[in-house]
C-alpha positions as CSV (number, residue, x, y, z in Angstrom):
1,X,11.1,-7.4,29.7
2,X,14.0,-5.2,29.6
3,X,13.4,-2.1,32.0
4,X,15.4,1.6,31.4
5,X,17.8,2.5,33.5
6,X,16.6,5.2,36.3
7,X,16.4,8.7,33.8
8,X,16.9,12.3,35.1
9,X,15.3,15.4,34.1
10,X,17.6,18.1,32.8
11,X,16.0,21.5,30.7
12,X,16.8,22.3,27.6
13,X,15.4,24.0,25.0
14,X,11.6,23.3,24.1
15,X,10.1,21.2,23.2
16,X,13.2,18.4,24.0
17,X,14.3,17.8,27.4
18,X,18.0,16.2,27.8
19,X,20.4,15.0,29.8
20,X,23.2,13.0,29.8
21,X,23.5,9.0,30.6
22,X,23.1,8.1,33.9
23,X,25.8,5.7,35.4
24,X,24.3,5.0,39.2
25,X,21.4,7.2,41.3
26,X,24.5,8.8,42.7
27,X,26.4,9.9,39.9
28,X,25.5,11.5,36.9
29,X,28.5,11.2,34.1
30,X,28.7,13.6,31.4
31,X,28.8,12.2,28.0
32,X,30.8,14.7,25.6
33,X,30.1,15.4,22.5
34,X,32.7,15.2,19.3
35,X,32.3,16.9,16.3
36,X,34.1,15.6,13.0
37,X,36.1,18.4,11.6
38,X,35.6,17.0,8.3
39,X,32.0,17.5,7.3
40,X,30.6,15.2,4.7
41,X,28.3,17.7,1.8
42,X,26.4,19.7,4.7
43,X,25.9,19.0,7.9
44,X,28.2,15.8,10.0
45,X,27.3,16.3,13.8
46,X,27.8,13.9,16.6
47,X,25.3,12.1,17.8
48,X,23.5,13.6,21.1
49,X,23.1,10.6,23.7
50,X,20.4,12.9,25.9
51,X,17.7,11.2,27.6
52,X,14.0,11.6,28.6
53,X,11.6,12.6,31.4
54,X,11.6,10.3,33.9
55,X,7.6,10.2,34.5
56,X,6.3,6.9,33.5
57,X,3.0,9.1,31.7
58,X,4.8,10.8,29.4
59,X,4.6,9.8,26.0
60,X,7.6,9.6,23.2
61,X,5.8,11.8,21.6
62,X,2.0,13.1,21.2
63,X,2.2,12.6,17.2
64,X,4.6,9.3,16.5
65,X,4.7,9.3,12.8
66,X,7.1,6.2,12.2
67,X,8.6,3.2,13.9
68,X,11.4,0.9,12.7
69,X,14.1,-1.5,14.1
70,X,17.2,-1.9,12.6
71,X,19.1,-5.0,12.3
72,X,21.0,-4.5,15.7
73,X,17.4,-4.4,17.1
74,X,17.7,-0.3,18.0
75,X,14.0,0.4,17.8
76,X,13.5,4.1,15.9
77,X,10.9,6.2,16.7
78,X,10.4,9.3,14.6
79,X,8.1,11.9,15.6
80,X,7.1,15.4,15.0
81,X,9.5,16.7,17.1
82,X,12.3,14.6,15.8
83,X,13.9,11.0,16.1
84,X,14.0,8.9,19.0
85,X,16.3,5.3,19.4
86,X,15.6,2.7,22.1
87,X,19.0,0.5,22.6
88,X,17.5,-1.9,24.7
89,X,18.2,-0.1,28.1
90,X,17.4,3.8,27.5
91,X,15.5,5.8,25.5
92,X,17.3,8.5,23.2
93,X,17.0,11.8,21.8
94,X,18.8,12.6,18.5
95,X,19.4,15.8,18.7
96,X,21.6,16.6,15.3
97,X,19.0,15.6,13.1
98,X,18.3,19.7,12.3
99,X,17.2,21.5,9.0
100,X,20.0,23.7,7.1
101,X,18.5,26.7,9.6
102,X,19.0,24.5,12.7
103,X,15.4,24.3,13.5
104,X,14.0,20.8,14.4
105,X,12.0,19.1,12.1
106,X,9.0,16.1,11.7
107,X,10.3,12.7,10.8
108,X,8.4,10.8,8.6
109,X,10.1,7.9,7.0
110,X,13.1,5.5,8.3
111,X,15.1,2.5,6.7
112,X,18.2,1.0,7.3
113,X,21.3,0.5,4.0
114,X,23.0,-2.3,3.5
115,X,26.0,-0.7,5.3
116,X,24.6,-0.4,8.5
117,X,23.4,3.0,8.4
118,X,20.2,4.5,9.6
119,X,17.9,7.0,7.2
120,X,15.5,9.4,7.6
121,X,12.8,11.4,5.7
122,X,11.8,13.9,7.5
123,X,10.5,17.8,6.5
124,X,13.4,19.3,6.2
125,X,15.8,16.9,4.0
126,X,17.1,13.4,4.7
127,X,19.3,12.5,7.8
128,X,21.6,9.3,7.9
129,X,23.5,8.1,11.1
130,X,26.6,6.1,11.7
131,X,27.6,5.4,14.6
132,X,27.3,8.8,16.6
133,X,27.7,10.9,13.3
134,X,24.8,12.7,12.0
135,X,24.6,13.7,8.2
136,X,22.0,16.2,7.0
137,X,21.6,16.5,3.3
138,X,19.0,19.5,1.8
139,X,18.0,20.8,-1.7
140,X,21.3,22.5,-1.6
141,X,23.5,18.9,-1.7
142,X,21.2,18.4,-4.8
143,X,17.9,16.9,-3.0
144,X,15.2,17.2,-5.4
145,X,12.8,18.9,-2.8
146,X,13.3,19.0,1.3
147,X,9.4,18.2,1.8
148,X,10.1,14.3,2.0
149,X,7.7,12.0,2.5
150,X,9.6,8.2,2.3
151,X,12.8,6.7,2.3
152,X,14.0,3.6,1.8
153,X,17.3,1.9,0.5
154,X,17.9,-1.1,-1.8
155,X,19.9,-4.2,-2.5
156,X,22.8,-2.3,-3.8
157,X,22.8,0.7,-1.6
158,X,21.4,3.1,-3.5
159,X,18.3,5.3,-1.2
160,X,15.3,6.3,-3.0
161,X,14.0,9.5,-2.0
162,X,10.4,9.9,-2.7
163,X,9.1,13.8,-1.9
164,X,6.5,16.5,-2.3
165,X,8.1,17.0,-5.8
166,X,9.0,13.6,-7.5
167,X,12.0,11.3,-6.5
168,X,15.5,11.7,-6.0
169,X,17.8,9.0,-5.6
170,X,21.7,8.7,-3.9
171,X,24.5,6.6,-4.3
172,X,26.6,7.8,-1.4
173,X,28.0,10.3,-3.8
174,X,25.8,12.3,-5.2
175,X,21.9,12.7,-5.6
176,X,19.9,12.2,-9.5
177,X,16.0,12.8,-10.3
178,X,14.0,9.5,-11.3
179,X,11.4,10.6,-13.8
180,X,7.7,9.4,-12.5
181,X,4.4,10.5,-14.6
182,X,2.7,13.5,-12.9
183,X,-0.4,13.2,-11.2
184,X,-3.3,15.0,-9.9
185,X,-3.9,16.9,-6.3
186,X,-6.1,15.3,-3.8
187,X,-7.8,17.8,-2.4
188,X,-9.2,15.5,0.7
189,X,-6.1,15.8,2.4
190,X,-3.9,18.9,4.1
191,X,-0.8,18.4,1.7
192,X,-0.5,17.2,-1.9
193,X,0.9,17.7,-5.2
194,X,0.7,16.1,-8.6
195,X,4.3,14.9,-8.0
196,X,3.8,13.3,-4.6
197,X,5.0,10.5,-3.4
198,X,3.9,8.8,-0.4
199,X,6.0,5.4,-0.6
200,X,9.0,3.3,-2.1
201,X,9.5,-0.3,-1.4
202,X,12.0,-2.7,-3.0
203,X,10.1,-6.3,-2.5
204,X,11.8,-9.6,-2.5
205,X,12.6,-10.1,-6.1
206,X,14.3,-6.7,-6.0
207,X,11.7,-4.5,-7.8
208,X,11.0,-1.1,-6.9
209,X,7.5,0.0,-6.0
210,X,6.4,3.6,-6.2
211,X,2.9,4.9,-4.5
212,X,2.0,8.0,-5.9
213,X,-0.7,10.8,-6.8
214,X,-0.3,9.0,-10.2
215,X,-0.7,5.4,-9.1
216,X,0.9,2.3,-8.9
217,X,4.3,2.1,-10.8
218,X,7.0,-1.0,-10.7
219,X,10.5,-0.3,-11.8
220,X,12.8,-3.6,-12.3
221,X,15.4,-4.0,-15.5
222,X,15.3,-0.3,-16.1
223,X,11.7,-0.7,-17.0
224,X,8.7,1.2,-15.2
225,X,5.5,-0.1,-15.3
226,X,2.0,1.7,-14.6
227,X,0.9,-1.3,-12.3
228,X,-2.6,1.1,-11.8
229,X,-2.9,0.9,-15.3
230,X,-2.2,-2.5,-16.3
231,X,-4.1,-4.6,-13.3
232,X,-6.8,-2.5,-13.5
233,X,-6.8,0.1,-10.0
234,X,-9.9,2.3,-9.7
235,X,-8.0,4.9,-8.6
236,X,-4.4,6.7,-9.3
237,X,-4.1,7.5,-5.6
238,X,-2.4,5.1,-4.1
239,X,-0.7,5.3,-0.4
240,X,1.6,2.0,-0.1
241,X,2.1,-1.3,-1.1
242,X,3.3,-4.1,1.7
243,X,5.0,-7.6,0.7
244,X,3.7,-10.3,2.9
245,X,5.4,-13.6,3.9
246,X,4.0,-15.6,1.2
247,X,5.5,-13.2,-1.4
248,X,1.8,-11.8,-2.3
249,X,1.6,-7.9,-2.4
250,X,-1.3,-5.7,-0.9
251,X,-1.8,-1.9,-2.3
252,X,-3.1,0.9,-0.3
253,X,-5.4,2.9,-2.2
254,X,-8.3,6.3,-2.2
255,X,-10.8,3.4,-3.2
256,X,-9.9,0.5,-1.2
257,X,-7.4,-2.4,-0.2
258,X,-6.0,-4.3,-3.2
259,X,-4.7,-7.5,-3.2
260,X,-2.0,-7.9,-5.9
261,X,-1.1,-12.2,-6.2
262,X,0.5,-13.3,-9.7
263,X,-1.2,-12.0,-12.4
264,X,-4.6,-11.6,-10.6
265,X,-5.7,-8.8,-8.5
266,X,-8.7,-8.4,-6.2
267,X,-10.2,-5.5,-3.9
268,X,-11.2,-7.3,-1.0
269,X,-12.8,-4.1,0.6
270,X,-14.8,-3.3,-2.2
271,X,-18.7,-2.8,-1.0
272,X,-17.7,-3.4,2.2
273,X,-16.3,-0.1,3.7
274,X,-16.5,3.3,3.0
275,X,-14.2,5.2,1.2
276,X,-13.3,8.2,2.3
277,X,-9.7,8.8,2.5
278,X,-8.8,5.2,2.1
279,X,-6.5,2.7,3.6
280,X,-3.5,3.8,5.1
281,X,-0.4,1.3,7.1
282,X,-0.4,-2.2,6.2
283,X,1.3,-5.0,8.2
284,X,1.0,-8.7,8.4
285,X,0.6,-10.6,12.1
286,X,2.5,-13.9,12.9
287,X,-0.3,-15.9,12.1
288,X,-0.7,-14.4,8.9
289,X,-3.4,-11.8,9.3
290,X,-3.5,-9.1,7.4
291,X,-4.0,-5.4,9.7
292,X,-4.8,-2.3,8.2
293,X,-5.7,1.1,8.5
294,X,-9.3,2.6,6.9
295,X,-10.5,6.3,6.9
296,X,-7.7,7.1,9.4
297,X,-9.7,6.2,12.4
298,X,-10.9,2.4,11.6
299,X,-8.6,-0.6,12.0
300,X,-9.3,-4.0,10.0
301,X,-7.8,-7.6,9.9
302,X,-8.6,-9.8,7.5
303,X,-7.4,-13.4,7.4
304,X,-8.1,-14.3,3.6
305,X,-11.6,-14.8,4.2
306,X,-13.0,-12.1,6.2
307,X,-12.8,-8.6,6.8
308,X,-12.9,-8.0,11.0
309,X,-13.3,-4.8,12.5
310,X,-11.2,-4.3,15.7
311,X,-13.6,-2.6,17.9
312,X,-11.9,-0.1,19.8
313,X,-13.4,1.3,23.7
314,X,-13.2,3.5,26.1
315,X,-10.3,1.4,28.7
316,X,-8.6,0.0,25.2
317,X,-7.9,3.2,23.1
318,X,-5.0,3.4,20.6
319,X,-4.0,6.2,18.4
320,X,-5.2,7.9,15.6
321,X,-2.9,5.2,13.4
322,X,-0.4,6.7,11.1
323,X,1.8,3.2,11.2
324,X,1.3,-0.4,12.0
325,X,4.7,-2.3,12.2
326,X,5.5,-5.9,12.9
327,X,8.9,-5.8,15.2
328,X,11.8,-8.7,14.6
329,X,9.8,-10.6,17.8
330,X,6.7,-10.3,16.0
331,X,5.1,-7.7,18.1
332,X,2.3,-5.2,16.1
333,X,3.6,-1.7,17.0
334,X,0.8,1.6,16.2
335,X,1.6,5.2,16.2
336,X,0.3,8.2,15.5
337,X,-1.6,10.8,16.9
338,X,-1.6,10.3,20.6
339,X,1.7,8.2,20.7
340,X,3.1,4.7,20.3
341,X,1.1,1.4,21.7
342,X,1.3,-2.0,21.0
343,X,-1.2,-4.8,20.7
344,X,-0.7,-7.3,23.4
345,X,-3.3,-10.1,24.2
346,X,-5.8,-7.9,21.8
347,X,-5.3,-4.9,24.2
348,X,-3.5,-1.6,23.0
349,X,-0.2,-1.4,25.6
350,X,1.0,2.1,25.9
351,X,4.7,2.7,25.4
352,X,5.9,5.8,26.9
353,X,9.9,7.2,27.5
354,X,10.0,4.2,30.1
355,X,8.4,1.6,28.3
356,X,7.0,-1.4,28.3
357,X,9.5,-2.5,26.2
């Protein structure tokens, strides 16, 4: 178990608290920050090294909406109060990622391009980082809308952009709209539009999958596909889709989990649990299990046979689950409201600023 190095508390402005690295208990060395004089379309900012509270109760954040590790292992944490990278010894605070006013903003998506850098959706744009450069990019660079919801980049380096108002997508150049059928609102929920998208995933064979407020669409060979349409989905609401090991797919949707496999399709929660607002995060355990989330509150596994509830209690509470996410060392991370836990020995571990890591 790697442990963080002893952390200091420094103020600065709410609701972030930073301070530089800390070399020994003795001495505290400054870490300066440098600021490319050539900016790339809007914003290029160094990258803030500030770290956390040191007490050991303090979460990374009340309302975790993502977690993702990169292929250096970094662990990413984006929250509502911005993004958060664990290198293995300390825990810290990106400061740069900003909106074109300066104010802070929610992350809500995060991937990884094939050149190494690190993306984010968040409310206010999308953010990339390089090394210790920060890149904001906003409606004004040619971002279809600022309200994003995903992000994710494919084979060829190209990141897809899905948002409150359709989908943008950028080659490292410049950004271009990708046409999806409009939808309907759902009025269940706080935020939605009849252009949302809530997820993009490229799966193994390199086709694009689009979740949206008008269903299920595949895009490979410059073809798009209404997937909700054509297999038969009882509902054009659809949150995700999530590729498992054996190459099978499994769609998040208003009326239940679907399992997607060749040509035939199934909805394994059908009659079984209640609707309401659906299933949210999917992920798949090392032993093949698949977890999800039902109704925002209820977590399932099922192992191809049977649906399991986990039965949550008063000494083994985990968040209200916005993500589940399987790490490189197979580990089940869950965030949401109320922070970030993992599931160790079926018990929720919580990670605060100092870990368990």
């Amino acid at each position: 178990m790697i442990k963080i190095k002893l952390i200091i508390i420094c103020i600065l402005s709410f609701p972030i608290y930073s301070c530089s690295e800390q070399k020994s208990k003795n001495e505290l060395q400054n870490v300066t920050s440098e600021t490319d004089s050539e900016p790339i379309r809007s914003n290029k900012k160094s990258f803030d090294k500030s770290l956390l509270s040191p007490d050991f109760n303090d979460q990374i954040n009340q309302v975790v909406r993502t977690v993702f590790q990169d292929s250096k292992r970094n662990i990413w944490f984006g929250t509502e109060s911005g993004a958060f990278k664990f290198n293995g010894e300390l825990l810290i605070y990106i400061s740069d990622i900003i909106s074109k006013s300066g104010k802070g903003v929610t992350i809500k998506d995060i991937t990884e391009s094939r050149d190494g850098k690190i993306w984010f959706g968040h409310t206010a744009g999308i953010s990339s980082i390089l090394g210790e450069s920060v890149t904001n990019y906003y409606e004004s660079d040619g971002l279809i809308s600022n309200d994003v919801w995903c992000i994710t980049s494919d084979t060829i380096g190209n990141i897809w952009i899905g948002t409150k108002n359709g989908v943008s997508v950028f080659d490292g150049q410049e950004f271009s709209n990708f046409e999806l059928p409009e939808g309907i609102i759902d009025s269940t929920v706080g935020v939605s539009s009849t252009k949302m998208v809530h997820s993009i995933k490229e799966d193994s064979k390199g086709t694009l999958w689009f979740s949206s407020n008008a269903g299920l669409f595949s895009y490979s060979n410059d073809m798009l596909i209404n997937v909700t349409e054509k297999a038969g989905i009882q509902t054009n609401f659809v949150n995700e889709i999530f590729e498992d090991k054996k190459g099978e797919l499994w769609v998040s949707t208003k009326k239940g989990l679907y399992n997607l496999s060749g040509d035939k399709i199934k909805n394994i929660t059908e009659g079984k649990i209640k609707d309401g607002k659906g299933i949210g995060s999917i992920a798949e355990d090392k032993d093949g299990n698949i977890w999800f989330v039902s109704n925002q509150h209820f977590l399932y596994t099922y192992d191809r046979e049977k649906l399991i509830e986990y039965q949550k209690s008063e000494v083994n509470k985990g968040p209200v689950i916005f993500q589940i996410y399987k790490d490189q060392d197979d580990r089940l991370w869950f965030v949401g409201y109320g922070g970030t836990y993992r599931l160790e020995d079926g018990k929720f571990i919580n990670i605060t600023k100092n870990g368990p890591w």
